[in-house]
C-alpha positions as CSV (number, residue, x, y, z in Angstrom):
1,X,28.3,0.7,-29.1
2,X,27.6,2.6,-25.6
3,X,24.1,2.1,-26.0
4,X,24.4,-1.6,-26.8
5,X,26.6,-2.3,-23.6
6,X,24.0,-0.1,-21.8
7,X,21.7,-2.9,-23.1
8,X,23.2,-5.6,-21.9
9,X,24.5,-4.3,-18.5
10,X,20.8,-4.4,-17.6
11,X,19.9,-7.4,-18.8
12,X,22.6,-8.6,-16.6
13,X,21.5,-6.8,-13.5
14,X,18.0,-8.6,-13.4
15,X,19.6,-11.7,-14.0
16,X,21.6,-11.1,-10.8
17,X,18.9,-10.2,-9.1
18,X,16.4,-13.5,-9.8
19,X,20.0,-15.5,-9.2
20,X,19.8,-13.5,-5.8
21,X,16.4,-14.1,-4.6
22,X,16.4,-18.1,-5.6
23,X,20.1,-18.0,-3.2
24,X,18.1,-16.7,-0.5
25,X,14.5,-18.8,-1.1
26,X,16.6,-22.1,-0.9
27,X,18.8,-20.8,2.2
28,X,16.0,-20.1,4.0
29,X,14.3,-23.6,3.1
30,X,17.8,-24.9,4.6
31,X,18.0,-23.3,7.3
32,X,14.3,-23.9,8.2
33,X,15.0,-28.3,8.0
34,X,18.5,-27.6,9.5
35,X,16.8,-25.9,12.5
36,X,14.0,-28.4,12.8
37,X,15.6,-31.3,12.1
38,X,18.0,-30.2,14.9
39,X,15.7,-29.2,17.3
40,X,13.8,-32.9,16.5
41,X,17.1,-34.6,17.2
42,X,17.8,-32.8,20.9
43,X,13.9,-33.2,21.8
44,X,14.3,-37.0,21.1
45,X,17.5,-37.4,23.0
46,X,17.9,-35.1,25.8
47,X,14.1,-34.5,25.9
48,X,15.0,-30.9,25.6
49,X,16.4,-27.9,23.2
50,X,18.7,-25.3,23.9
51,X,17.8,-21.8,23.7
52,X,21.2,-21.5,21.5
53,X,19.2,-22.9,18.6
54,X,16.7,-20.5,18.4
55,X,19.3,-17.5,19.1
56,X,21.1,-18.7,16.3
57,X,18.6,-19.3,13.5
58,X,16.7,-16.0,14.2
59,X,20.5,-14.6,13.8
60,X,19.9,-16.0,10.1
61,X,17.1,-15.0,9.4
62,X,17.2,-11.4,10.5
63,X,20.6,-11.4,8.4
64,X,18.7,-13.0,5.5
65,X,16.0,-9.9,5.9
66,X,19.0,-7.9,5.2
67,X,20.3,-9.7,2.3
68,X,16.9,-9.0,0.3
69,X,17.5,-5.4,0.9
70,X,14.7,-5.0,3.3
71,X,12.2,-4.7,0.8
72,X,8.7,-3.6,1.9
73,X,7.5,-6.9,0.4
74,X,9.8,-9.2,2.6
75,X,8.9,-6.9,6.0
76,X,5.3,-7.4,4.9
77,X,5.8,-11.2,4.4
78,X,7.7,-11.8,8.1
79,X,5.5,-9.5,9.7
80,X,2.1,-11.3,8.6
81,X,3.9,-14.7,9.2
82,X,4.6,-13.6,13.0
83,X,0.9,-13.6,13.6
84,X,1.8,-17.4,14.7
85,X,3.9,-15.7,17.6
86,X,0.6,-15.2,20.2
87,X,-0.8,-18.4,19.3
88,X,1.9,-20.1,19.5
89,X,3.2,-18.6,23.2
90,X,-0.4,-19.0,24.4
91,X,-0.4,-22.9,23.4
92,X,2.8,-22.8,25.1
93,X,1.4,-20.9,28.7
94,X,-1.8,-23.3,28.9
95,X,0.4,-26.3,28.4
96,X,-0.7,-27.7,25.2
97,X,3.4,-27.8,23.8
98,X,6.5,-26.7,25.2
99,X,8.7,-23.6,25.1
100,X,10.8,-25.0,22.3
101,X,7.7,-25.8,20.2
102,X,6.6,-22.6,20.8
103,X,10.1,-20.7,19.7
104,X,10.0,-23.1,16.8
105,X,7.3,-21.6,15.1
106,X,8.0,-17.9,15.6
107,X,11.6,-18.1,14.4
108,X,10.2,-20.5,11.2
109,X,7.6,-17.6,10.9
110,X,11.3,-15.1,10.4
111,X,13.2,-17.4,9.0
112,X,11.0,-19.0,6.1
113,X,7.7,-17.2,5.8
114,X,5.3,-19.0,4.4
115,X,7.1,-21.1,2.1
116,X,6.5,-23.6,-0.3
117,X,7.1,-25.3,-3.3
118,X,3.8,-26.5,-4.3
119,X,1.5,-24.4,-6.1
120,X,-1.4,-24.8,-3.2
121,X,-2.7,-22.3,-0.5
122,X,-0.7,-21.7,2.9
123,X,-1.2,-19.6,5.9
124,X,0.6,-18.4,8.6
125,X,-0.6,-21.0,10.6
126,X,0.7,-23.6,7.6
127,X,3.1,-25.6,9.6
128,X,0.9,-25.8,13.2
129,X,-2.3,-26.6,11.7
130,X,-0.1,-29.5,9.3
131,X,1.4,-31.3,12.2
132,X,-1.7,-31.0,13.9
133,X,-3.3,-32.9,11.3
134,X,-0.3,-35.3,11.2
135,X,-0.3,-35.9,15.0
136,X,-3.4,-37.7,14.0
137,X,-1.2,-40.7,12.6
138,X,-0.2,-42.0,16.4
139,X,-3.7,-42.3,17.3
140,X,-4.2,-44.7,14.3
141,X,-0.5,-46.8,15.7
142,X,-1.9,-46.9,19.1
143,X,-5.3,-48.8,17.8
144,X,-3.5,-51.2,15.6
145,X,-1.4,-52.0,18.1
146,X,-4.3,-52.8,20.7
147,X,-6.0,-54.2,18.2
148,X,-3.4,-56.9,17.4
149,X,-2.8,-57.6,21.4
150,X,-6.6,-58.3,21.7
151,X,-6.2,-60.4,18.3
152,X,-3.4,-62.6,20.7
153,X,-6.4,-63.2,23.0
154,X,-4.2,-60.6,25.3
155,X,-6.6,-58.3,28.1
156,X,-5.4,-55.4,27.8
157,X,-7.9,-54.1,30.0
158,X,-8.1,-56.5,33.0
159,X,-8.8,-55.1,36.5
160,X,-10.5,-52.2,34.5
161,X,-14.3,-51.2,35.5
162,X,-14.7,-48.9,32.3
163,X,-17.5,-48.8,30.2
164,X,-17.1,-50.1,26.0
165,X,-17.2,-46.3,25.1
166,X,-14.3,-45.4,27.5
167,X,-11.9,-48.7,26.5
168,X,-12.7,-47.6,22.8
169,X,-11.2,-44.2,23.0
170,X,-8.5,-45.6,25.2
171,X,-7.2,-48.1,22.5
172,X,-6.7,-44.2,20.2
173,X,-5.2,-42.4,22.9
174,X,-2.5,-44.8,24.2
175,X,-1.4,-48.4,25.1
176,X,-0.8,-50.8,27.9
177,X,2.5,-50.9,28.7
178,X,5.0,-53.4,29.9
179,X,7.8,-51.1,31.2
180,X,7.3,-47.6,30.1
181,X,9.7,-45.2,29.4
182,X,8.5,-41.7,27.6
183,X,4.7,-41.8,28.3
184,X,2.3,-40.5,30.4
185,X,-0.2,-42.2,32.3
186,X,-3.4,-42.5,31.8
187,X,-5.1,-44.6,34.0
188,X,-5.8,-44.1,38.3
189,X,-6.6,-46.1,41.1
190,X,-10.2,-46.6,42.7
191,X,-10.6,-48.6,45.0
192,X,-10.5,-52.7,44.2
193,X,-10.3,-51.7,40.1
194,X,-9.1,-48.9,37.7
195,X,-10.4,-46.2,35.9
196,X,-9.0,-44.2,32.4
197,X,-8.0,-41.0,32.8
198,X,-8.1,-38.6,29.8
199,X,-7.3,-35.3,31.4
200,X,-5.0,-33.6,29.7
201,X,-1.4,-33.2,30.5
202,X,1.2,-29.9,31.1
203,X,3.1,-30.7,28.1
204,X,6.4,-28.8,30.6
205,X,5.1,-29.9,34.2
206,X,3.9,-33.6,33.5
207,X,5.9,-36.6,34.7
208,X,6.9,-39.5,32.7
209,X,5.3,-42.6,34.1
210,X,7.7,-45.0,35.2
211,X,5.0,-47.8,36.6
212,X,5.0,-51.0,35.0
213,X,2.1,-52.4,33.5
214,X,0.0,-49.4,32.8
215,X,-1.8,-47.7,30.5
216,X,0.3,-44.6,28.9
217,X,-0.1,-42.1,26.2
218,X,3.2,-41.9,24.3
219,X,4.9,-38.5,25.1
220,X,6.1,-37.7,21.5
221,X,7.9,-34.5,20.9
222,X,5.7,-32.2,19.2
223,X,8.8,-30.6,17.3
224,X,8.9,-34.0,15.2
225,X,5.2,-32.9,14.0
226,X,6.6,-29.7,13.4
227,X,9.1,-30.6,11.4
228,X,7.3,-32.9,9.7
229,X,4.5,-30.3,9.3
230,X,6.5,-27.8,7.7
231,X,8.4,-30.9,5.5
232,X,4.9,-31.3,4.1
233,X,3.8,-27.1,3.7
234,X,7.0,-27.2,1.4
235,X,5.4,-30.2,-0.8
236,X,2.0,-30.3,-0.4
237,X,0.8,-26.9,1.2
238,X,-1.5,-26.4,3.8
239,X,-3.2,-29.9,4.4
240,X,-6.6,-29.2,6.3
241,X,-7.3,-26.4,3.4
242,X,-6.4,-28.2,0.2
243,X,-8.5,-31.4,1.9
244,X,-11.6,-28.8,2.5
245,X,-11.1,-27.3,-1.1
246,X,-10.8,-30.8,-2.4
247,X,-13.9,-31.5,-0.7
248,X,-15.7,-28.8,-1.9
């Protein structure tokens, strides 16, 4: 009778322990679209996120670290996940994204490394190469919507002395607009007529342009890519990969 009670203790105490690791897999999905969803919400309102969001989420996840027993596979998995943390605070230095976008991605890389719930391939580097990729989708909406103000016999370019090559990448990049609000400027004086100007802008030192009728490139919060980046490591995987595999 011992023996058989012996049995099914462990039998039980497996059990427990896969019931234990799925609790922690979906609270660390959770946590991760909580977080980012959050931090989406503040960027598009306030333009801004509060350092109490990061402090807050890394809390969980350094608690979550604890609640798998710091097992050497877990330390291994956060630890390779962090190598995001340089690249990410080095995009952040040279201006390519902001702090937050920056503190996003190292606390995702603690909080839910490398996670997914498709079967494909993911990296480190998952969520910021995926919302690079998805970025892409605002280039496509700024040449529709050229495209359809040219189609209403509107010139969008007048008083511009650009060459076809110029006013083609400009219909990608941006838009001409009425009264803008969150964009950035792309265009400059010189002399009689105006030029396009593509130089690239300090994601943290860059001013809205407030001129009206002007040519702007929307300043969209790179944390929605983020999010949506990471939305689509969980489902799909890594993007860029599976597209070059597909290829392949």
């Amino acid at each position: 009778m011992k023996t058989i009670l012996r049995s099914l203790i462990l039998l039980e105490e497996p059990a427990k322990y896969l019931e234990l690791e799925l609790d922690v897999y979906q609270i660390r999905i959770i946590s991760a679209l909580v977080m980012l969803i959050a931090a989406s919400a503040l960027d598009v309102w306030k333009r801004e996120v509060h350092d109490i969001v990061w402090v807050v989420f890394g809390a969980i996840a350094i608690i979550l670290i604890f609640v798998e027993s710091l097992s050497d596979q877990v330390l291994i998995e956060v630890a390779f996940s962090l190598i995001i943390a340089p690249i990410a605070l080095v995009l952040w230095r040279v201006g390519l994204f902001g702090g937050a976008d920056a503190f996003s991605l190292i606390v995702l890389a603690a909080l839910a490394p490398q996670l997914t719930l498709a079967e494909n391939f993911v990296t480190p580097l998952t969520t910021l190469t995926n919302a690079a990729f998805l970025s892409i989708v605002i280039l496509l909406v700024n040449f529709i919507r050229n495209l359809i103000a040219i189609l209403n016999h509107i010139d969008v370019f007048a008083g511009f002395d650009e060459n076809k090559f110029k006013k083609m990448c400009a219909m990608f990049i941006g838009y001409r607009s009425t009264n803008p609000k969150y964009g950035f400027s792309i265009e400059k004086s010189d002399g009689a007529h105006k030029k396009l100007d593509f130089a690239i802008h300090h994601a943290e030192k860059a001013e809205f342009c407030k001129t009206k009728d002007t040519w702007v490139t929307p300043g969209i919060p790179f944390m929605i890519y983020i999010a949506a980046g990471f939305v689509a490591q969980l489902i799909f995987g890594d993007i860029v990969i599976n597209v070059i595999i597909t290829i392949l």
